[in-house]
C-alpha positions, -999 to +999 in steps of 0.1 A: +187+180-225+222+192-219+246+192-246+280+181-239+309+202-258+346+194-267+370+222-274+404+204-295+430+228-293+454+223-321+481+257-318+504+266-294+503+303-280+523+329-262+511+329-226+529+369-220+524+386-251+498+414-245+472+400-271+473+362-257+468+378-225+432+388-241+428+356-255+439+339-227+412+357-206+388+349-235+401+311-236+401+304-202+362+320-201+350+297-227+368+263-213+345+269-181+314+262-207+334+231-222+330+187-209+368+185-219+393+196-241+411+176-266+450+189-274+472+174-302+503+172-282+517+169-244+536+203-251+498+220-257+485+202-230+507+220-203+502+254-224+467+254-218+464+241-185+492+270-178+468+297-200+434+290-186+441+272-147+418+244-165+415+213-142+439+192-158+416+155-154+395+174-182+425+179-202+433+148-227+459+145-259+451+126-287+484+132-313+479+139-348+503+112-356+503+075-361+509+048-331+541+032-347+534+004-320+500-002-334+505+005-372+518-024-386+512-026-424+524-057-446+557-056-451+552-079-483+530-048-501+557-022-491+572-001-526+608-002-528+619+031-521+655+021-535+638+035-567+620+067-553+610+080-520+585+109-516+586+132-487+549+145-481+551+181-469+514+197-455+517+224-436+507+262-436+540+277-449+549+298-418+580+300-396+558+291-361+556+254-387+589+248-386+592+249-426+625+271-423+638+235-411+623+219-436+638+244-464+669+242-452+676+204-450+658+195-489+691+203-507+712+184-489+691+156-486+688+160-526+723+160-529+727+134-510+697+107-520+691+111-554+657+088-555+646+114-529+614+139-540+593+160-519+559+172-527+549+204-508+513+213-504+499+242-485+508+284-489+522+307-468+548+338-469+577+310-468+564+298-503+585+323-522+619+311-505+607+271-512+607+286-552+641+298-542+656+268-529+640+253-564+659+278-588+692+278-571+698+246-563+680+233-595+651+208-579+624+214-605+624+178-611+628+170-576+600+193-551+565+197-562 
């Protein structure tokens, strides 16, 4: 009995660097043992395609993301966000993230919306400049 395998690639690597060059060599030796390979995005897609010379027809994306064509929830049951909106944040707190985006758009947007919260869940080294962003700006009663 032969058991089929999926590999889901999720990050985004450096195809010249001199480390992904031994991953990429490591990579593209394990994707020859693989059915198909799952990536979250069209922008992995092409990385690894590039990275490993994998056969592209075994090559799929599924996005980590909702199909705003095919989500429709009740209006009717919607919160009125007139009142308070809450801007979910999960992400490793790293640059490669984009959360040095993120950082620096939260106090104008404060300034500006004043129902506007965010909640910020995951750690990294850019944790210590969120706190920052919290004490100078005053936020504590606006990011969590």
């Amino acid at each position: 009995m032969r058991l089929h395998t999926v590999y889901t690639d999720h990050s985004l690597l450096s195809i010249n660097s001199s480390i992904s060059i031994h991953l990429n060599k490591a990579l593209q030796y394990t994707l020859t043992a693989v059915d198909h390979v799952i990536t979250v995005s069209h922008i992995l897609r092409e990385n690894i395609v590039l990275r490993t010379n994998i056969d592209p027809q075994k090559v799929s994306t599924i996005p980590n993301a909702i199909d705003a064509r095919k989500f429709r929830p009740d209006p009717s049951s919607a919160p009125d966000i007139s009142k308070q909106l809450n801007i979910v944040i999960l992400s490793r707190l790293v640059f490669r993230k984009g959360i040095d985006l993120i950082i620096d758009i939260i106090p104008p947007i404060c300034a500006r919306y004043p129902h506007v919260h965010f909640i910020i869940g995951g750690s990294g080294p850019k944790e210590s400049r969120i706190r920052e962003i919290i004490e100078e700006y005053k936020l504590h009663d606006r990011i969590e």
